[in-house]
OpenMM code with the backbone's topology and positions (N, CA, C; nanometers):
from openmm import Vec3, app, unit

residues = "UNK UNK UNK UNK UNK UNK UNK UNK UNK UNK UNK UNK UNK UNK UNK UNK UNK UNK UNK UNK UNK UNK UNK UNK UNK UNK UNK UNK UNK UNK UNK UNK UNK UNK UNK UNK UNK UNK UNK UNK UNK UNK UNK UNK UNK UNK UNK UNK UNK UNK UNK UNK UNK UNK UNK UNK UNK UNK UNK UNK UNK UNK UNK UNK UNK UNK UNK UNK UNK UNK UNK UNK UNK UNK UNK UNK UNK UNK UNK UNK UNK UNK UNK UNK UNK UNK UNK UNK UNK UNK UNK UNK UNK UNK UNK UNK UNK UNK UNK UNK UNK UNK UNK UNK UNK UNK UNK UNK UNK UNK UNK UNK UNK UNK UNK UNK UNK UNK UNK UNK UNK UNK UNK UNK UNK UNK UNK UNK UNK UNK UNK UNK UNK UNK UNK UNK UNK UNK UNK UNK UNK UNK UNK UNK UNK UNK UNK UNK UNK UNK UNK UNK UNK UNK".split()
positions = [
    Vec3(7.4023, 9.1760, 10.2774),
    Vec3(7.5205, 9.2521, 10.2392),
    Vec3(7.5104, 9.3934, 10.2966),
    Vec3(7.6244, 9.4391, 10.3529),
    Vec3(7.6101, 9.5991, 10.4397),
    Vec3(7.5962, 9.6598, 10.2660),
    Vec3(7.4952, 9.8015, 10.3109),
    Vec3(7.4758, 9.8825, 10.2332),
    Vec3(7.5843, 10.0040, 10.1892),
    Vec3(7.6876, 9.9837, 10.3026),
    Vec3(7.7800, 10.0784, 10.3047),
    Vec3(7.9233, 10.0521, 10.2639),
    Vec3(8.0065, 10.1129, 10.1815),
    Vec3(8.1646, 10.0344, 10.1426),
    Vec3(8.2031, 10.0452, 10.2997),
    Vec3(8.3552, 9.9451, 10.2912),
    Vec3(8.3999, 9.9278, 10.4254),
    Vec3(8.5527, 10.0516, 10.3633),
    Vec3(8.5516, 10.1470, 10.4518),
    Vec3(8.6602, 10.2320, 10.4852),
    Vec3(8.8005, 10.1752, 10.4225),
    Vec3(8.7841, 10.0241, 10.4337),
    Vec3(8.9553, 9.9863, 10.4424),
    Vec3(8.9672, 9.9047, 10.2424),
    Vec3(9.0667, 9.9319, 10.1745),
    Vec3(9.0615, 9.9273, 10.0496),
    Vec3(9.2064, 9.8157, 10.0321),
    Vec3(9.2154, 9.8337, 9.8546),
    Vec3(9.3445, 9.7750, 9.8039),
    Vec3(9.3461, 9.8853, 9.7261),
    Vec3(9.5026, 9.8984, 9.6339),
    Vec3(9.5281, 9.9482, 9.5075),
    Vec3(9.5877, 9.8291, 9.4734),
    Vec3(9.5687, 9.8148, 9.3848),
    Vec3(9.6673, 9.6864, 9.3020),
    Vec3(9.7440, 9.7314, 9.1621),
    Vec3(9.8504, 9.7204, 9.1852),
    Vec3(9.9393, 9.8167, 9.0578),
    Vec3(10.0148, 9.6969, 8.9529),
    Vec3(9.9220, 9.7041, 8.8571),
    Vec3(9.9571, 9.5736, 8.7592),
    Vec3(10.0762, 9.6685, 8.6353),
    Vec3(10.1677, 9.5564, 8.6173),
    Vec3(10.2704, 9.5886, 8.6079),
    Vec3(10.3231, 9.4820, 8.4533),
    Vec3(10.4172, 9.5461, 8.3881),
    Vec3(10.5216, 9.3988, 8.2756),
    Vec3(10.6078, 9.3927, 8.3508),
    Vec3(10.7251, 9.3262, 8.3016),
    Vec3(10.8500, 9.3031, 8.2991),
    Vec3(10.9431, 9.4631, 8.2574),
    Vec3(10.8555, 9.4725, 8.1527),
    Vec3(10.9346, 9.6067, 8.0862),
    Vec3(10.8468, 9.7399, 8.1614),
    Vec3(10.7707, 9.7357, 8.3076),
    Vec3(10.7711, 9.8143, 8.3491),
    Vec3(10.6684, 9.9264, 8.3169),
    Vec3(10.5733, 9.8384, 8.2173),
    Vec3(10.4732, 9.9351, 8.1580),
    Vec3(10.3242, 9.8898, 8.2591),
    Vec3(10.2682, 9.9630, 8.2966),
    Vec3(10.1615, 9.9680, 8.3899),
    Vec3(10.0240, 10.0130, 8.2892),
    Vec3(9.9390, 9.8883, 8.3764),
    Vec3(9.8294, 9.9101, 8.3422),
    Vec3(9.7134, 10.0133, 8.4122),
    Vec3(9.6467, 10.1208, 8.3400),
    Vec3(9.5540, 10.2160, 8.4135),
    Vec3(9.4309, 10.2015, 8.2768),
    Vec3(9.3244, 10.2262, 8.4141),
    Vec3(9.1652, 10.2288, 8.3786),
    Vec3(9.1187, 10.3549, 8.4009),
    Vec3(9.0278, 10.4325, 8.3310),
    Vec3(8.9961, 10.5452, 8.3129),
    Vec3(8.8305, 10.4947, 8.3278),
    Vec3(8.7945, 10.5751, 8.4885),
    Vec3(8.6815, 10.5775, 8.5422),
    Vec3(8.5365, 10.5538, 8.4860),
    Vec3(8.4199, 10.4780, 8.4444),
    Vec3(8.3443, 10.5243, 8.3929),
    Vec3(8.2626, 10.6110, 8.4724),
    Vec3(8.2383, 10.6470, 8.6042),
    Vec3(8.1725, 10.7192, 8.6954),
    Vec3(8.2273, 10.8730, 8.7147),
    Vec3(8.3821, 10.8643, 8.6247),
    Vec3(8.4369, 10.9939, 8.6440),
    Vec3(8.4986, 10.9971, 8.4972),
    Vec3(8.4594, 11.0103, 8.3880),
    Vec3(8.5525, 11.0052, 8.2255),
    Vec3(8.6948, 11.0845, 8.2771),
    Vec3(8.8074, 11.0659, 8.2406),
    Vec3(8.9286, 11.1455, 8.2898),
    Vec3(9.0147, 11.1055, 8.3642),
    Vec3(8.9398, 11.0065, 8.4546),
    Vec3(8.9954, 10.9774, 8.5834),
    Vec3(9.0860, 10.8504, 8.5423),
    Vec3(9.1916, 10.8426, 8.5670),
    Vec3(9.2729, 10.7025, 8.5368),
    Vec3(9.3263, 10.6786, 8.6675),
    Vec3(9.3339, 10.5175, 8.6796),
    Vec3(9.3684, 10.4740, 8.7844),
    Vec3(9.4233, 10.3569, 8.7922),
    Vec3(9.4960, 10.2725, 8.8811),
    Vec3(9.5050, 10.1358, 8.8913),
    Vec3(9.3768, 10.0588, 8.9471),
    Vec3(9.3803, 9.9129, 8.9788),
    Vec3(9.3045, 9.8338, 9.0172),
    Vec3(9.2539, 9.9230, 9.1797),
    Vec3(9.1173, 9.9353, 9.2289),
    Vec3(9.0926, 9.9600, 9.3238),
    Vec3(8.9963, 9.9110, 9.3870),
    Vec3(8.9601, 9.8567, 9.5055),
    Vec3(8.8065, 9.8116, 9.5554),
    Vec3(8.8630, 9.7931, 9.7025),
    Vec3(8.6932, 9.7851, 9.7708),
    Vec3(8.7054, 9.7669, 9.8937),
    Vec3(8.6867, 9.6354, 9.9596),
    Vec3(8.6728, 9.6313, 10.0612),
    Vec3(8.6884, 9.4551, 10.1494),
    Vec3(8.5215, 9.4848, 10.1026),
    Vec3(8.4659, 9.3352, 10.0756),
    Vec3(8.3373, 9.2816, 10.0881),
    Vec3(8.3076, 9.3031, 10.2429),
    Vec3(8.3810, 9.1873, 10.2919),
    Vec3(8.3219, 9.2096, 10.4456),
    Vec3(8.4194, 9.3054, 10.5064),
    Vec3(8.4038, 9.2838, 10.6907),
    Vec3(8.5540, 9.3404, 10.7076),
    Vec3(8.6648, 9.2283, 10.7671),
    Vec3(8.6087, 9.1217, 10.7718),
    Vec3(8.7402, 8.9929, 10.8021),
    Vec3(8.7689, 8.9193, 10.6324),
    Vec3(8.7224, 8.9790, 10.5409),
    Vec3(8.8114, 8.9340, 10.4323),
    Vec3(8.9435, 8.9859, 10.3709),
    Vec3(9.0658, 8.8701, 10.4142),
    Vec3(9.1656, 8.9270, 10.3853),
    Vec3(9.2001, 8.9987, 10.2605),
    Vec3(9.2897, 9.1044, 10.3012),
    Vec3(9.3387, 9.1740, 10.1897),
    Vec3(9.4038, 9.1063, 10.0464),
    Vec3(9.4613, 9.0018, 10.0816),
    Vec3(9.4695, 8.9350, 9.9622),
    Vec3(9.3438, 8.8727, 9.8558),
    Vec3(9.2882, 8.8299, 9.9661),
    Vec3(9.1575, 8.7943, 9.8517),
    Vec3(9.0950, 8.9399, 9.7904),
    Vec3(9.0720, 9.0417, 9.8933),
    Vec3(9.0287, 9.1250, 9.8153),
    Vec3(9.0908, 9.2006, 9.6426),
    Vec3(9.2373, 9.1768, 9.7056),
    Vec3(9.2898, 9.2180, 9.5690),
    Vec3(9.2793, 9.1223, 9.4651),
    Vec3(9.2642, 8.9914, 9.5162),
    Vec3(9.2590, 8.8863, 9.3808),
    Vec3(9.1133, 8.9116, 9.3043),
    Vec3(9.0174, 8.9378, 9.3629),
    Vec3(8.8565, 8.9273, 9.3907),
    Vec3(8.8642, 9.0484, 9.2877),
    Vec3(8.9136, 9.1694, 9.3405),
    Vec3(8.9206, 9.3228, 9.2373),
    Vec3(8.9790, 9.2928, 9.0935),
    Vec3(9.0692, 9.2560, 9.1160),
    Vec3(9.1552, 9.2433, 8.9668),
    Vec3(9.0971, 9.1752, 8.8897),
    Vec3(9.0016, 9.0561, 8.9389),
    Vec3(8.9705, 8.9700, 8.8348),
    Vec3(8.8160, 9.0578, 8.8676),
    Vec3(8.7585, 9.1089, 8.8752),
    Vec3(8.6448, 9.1795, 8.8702),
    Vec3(8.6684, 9.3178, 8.7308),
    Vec3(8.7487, 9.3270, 8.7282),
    Vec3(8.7944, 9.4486, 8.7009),
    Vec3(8.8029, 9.4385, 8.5707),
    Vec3(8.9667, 9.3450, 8.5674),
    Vec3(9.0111, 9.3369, 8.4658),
    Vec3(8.9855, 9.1864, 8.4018),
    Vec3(8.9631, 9.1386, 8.4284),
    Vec3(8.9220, 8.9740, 8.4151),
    Vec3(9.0687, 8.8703, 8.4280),
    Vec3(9.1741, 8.9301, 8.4776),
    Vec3(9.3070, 8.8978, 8.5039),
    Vec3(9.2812, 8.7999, 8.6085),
    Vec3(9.3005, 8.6572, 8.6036),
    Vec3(9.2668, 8.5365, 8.6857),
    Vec3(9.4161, 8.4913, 8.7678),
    Vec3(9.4421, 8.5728, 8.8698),
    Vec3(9.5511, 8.5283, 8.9586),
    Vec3(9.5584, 8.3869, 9.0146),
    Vec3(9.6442, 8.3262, 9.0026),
    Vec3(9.6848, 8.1662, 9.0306),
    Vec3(9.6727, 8.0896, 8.9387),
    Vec3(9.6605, 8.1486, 8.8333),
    Vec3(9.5821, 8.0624, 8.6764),
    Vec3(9.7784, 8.0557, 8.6246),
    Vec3(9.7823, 7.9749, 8.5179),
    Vec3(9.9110, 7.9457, 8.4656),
    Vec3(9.9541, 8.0796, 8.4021),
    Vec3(9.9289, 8.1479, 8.3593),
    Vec3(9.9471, 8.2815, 8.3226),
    Vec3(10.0390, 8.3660, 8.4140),
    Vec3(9.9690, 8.3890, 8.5210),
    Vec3(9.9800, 8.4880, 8.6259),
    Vec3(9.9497, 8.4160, 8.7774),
    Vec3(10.1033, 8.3626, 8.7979),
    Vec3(10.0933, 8.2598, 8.9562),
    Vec3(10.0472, 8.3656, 9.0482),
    Vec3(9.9882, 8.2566, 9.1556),
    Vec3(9.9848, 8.3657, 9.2943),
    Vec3(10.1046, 8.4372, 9.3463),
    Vec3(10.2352, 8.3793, 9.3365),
    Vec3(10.3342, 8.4461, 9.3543),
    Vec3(10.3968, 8.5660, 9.3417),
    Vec3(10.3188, 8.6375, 9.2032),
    Vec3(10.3325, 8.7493, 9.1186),
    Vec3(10.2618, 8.8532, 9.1955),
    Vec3(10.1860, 8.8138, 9.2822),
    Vec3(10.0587, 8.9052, 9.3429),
    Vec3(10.1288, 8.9159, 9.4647),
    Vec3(10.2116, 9.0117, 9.5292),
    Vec3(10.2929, 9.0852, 9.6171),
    Vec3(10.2790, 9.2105, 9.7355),
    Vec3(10.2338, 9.1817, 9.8356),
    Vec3(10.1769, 9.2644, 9.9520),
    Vec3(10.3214, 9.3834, 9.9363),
    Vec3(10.2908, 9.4853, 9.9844),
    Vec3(10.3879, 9.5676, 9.9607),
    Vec3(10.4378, 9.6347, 10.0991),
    Vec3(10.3131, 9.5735, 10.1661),
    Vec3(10.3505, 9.6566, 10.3106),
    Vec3(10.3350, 9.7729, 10.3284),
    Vec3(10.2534, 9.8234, 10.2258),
    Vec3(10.2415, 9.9891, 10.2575),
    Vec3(10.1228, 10.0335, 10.2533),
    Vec3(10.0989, 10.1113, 10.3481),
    Vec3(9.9437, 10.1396, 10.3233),
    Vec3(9.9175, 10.3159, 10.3814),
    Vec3(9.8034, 10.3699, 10.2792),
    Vec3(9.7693, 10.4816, 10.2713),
    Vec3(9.6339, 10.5257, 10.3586),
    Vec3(9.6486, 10.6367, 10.4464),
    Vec3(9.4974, 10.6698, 10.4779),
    Vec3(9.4731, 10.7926, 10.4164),
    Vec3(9.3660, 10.8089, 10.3389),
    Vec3(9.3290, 10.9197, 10.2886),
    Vec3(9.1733, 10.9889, 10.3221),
    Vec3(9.1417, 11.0657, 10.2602),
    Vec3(9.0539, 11.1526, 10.3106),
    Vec3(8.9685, 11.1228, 10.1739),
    Vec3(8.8538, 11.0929, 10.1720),
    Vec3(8.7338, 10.9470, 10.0852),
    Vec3(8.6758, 11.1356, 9.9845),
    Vec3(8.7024, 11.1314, 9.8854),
    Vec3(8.6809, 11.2461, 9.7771),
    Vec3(8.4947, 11.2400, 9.8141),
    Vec3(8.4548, 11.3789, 9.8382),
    Vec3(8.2942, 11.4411, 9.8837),
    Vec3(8.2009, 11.3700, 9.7697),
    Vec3(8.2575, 11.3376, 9.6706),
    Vec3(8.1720, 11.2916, 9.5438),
    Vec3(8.1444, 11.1710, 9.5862),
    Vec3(8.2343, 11.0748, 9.6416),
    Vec3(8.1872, 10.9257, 9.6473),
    Vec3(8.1776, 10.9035, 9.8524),
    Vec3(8.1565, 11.0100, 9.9399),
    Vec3(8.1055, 10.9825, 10.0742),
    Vec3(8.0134, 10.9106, 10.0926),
    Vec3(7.8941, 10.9084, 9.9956),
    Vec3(7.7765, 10.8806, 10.0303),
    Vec3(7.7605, 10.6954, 10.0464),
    Vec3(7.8637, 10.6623, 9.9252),
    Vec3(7.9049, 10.5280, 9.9692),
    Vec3(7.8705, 10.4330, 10.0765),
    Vec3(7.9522, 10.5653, 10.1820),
    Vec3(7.9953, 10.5041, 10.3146),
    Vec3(7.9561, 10.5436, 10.4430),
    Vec3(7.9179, 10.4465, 10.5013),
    Vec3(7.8551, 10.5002, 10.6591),
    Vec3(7.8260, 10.6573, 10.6626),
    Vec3(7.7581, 10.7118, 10.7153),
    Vec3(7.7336, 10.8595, 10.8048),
    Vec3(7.8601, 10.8579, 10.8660),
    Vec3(7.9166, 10.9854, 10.8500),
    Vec3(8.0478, 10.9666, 10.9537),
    Vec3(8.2268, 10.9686, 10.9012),
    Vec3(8.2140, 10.8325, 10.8079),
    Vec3(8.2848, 10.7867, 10.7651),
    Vec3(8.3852, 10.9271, 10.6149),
    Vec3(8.4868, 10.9096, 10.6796),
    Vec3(8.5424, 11.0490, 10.5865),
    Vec3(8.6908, 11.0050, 10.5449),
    Vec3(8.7395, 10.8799, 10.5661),
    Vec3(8.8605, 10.8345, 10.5528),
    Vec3(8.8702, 10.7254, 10.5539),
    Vec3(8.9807, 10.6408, 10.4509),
    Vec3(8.9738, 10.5262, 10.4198),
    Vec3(9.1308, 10.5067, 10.3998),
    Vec3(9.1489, 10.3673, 10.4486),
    Vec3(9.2934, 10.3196, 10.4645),
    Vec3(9.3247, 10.2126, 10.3588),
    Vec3(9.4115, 10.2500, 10.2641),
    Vec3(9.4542, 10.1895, 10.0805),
    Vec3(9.5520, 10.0842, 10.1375),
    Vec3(9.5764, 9.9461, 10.0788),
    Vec3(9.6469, 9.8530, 10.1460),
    Vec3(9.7305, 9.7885, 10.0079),
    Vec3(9.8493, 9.8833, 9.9328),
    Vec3(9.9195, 9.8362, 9.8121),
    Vec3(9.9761, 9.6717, 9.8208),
    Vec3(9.9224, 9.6287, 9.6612),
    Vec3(9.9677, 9.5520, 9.5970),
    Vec3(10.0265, 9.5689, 9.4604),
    Vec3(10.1325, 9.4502, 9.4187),
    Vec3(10.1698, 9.4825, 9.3043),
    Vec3(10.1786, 9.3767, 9.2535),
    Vec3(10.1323, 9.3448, 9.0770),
    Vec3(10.0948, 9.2090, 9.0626),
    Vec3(10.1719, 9.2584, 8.9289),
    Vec3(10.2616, 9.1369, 8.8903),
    Vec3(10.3435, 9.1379, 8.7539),
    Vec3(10.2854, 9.0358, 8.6437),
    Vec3(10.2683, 9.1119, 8.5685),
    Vec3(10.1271, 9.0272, 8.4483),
    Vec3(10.2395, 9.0299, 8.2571),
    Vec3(10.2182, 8.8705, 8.2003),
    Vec3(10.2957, 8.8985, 8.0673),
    Vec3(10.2270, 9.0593, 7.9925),
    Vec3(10.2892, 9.0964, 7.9168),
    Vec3(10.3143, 9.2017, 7.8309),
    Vec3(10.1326, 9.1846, 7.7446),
    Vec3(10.1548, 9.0546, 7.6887),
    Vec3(10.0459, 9.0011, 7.6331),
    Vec3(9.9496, 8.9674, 7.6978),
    Vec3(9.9045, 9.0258, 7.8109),
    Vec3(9.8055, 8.9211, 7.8810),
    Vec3(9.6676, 9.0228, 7.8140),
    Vec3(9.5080, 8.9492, 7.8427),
    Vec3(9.3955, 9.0247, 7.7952),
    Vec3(9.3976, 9.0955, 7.8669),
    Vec3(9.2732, 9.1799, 7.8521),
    Vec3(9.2147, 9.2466, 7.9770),
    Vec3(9.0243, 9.2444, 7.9501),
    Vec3(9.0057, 9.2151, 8.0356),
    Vec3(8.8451, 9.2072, 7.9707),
    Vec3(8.7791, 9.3375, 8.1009),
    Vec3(8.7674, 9.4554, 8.0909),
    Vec3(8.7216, 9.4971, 8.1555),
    Vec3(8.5713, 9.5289, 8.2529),
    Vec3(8.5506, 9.5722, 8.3253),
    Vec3(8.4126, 9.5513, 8.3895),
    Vec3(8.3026, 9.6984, 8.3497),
    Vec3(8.2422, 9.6850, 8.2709),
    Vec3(8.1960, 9.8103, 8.1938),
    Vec3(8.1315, 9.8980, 8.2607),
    Vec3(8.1076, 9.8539, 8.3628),
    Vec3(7.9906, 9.9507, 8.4470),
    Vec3(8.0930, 10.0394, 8.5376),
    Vec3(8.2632, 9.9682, 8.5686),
    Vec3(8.3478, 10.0752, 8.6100),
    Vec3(8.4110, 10.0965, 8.5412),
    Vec3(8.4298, 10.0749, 8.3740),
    Vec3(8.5670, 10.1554, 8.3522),
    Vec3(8.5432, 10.1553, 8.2070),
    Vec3(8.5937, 10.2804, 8.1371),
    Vec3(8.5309, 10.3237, 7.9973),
    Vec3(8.6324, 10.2434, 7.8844),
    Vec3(8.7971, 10.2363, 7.9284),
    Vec3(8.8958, 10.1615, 7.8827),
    Vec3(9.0308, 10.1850, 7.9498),
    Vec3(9.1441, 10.1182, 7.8975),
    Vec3(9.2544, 10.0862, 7.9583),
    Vec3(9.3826, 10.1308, 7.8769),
    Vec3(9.4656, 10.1384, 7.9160),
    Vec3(9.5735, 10.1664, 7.8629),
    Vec3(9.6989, 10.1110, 7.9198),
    Vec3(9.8247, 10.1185, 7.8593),
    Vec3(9.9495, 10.0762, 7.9064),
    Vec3(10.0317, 10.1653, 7.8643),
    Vec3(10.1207, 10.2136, 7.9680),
    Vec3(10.1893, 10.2938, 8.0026),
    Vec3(10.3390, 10.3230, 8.0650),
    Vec3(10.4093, 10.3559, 8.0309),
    Vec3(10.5483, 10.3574, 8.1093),
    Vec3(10.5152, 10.4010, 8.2231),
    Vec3(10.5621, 10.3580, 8.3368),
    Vec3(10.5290, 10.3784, 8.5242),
    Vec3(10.5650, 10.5147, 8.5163),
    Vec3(10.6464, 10.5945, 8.4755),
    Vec3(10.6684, 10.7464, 8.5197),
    Vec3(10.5268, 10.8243, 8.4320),
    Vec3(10.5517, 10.8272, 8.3130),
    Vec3(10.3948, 10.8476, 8.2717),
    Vec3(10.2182, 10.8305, 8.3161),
    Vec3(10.2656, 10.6506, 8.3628),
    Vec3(10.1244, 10.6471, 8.4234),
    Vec3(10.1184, 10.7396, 8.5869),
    Vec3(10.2282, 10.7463, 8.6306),
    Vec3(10.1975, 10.8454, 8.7535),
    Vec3(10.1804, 10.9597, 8.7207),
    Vec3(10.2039, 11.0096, 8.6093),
    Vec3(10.1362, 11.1570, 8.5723),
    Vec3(10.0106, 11.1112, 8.5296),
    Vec3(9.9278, 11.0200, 8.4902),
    Vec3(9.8050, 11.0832, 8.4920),
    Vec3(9.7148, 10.9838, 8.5520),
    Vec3(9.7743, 10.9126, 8.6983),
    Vec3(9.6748, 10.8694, 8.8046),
    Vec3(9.6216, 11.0272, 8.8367),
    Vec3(9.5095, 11.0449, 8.8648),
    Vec3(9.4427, 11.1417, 8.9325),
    Vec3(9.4637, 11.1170, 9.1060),
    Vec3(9.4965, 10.9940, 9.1454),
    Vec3(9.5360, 10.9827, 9.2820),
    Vec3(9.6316, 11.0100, 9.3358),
    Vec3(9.6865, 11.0757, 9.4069),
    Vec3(9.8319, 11.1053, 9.4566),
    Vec3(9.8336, 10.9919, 9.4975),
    Vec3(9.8065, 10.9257, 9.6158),
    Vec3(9.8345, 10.7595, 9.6618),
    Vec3(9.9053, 10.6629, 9.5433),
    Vec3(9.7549, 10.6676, 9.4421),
    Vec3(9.8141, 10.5817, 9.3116),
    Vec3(9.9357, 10.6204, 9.2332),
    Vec3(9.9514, 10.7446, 9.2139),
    Vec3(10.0695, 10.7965, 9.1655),
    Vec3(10.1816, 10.7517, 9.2016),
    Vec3(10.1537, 10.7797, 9.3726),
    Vec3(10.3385, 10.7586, 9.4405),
    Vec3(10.3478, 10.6313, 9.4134),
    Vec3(10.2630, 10.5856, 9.4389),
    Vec3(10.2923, 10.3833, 9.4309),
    Vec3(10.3321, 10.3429, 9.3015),
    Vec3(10.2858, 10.4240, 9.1831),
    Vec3(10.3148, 10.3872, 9.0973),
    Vec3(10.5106, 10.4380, 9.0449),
    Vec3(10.5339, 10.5202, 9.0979),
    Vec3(10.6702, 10.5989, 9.1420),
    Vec3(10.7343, 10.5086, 9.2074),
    Vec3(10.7286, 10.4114, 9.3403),
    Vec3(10.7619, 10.3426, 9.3918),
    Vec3(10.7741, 10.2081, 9.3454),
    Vec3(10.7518, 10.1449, 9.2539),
    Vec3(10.7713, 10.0071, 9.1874),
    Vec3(10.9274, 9.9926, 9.1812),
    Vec3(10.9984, 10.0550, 9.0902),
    Vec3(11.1394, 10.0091, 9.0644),
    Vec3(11.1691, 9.9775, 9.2431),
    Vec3(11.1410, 10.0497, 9.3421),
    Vec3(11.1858, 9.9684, 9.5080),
    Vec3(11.1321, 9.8611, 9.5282),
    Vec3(10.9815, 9.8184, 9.4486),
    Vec3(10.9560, 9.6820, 9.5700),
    Vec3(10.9818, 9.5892, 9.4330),
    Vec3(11.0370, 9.5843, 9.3352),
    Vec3(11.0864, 9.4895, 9.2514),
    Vec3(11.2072, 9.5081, 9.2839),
    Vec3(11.2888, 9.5134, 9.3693),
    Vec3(11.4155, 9.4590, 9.4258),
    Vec3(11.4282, 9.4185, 9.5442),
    Vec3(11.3255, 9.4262, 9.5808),
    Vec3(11.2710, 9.3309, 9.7018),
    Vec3(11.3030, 9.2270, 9.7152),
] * unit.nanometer
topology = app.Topology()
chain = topology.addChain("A")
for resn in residues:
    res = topology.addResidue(resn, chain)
    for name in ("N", "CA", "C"):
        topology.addAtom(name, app.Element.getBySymbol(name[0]), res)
C-alpha cells in the first residue's frame, strides 16, 4: 500500500428528501464539520467506488443495499482543486500541495443509521443545507452544499 494519500479525492454530500444534510465533526480537528470525504486507495480506482468505499467507511451507510439504491449515489460533474491545509501535507508525497475534490451526492431516508468510524469522527448531525454550509469549515464543502437544490433538478 503507497504510504502517501493520492492528491485526487471525493466529497460526498448525503442528503433527505426534506433537504436536511448530514455533517461529521472531525475527530483529528474537534470543530471541524464536514461531509463524507476520502481519497482514491489506488490511483485507477474509480471515483465511484471510492465514494461508495468512504461513505460506508465512514458512516456505515451501505450503497446498493435496499435502503439506499446505487441510483441515489449521483456524480455531479464537478470537481474542486484546492490547496491540501499545512496541517494534513505530511500525508502526501514531498511536493504534493494540491488536491483535486470529485462531488457526489447521495440521497439517504430521513431514518437511515449512521454508525460512524471513531477514529475519524467525534459525531454527526443533521442539518438544513443552508445551515450546514455555514458550518462546513470547507469552502468547497460549503458551496456544494449551497449547490444541491441545482443538481436535484437534474
Amino acid at each position: 500500500m503507497n504510504p502517501h494519500k493520492i492528491p485526487e479525492s471525493v466529497l460526498v454530500v448525503i442528503y433527505t428528501a426534506e433537504l436536511q444534510i448530514l455533517l461529521l465533526e472531525r475527530a483529528d480537528k474537534p470543530g471541524f464539520w464536514q461531509s463524507v470525504t476520502g481519497s482514491k486507495d489506488t490511483p485507477d480506482e474509480p471515483l465511484r467506488e471510492t465514494a461508495i468505499r468512504e461513505v460506508w467507511e465512514e458512516t456505515g451507510i451501505s450503497i446498493g443495499s435496499s435502503q439506499v439504491p446505487q441510483e441515489n449515489l449521483r456524480d455531479w460533474q464537478l470537481s474542486n482543486v484546492y490547496e491540501i491545509y499545512p496541517v494534513w501535507r505530511h500525508r502526501y508525497a514531498p511536493g504534493i500541495t494540491h488536491n483535486t475534490e470529485h462531488v457526489f451526492g447521495l440521497q439517504v431516508p430521513h431514518d437511515i443509521a449512521i454508525t460512524l468510524a471513531e477514529r475519524e469522527h467525534l459525531q454527526y448531525r443533521w442539518l438544513d443545507w443552508r445551515e450546514a454550509a455555514d458550518q462546513c469549515f470547507s469552502p468547497s464543502n460549503a458551496e456544494a452544499l449551497l449547490q444541491l437544490p441545482k443538481y436535484l433538478k437534474k
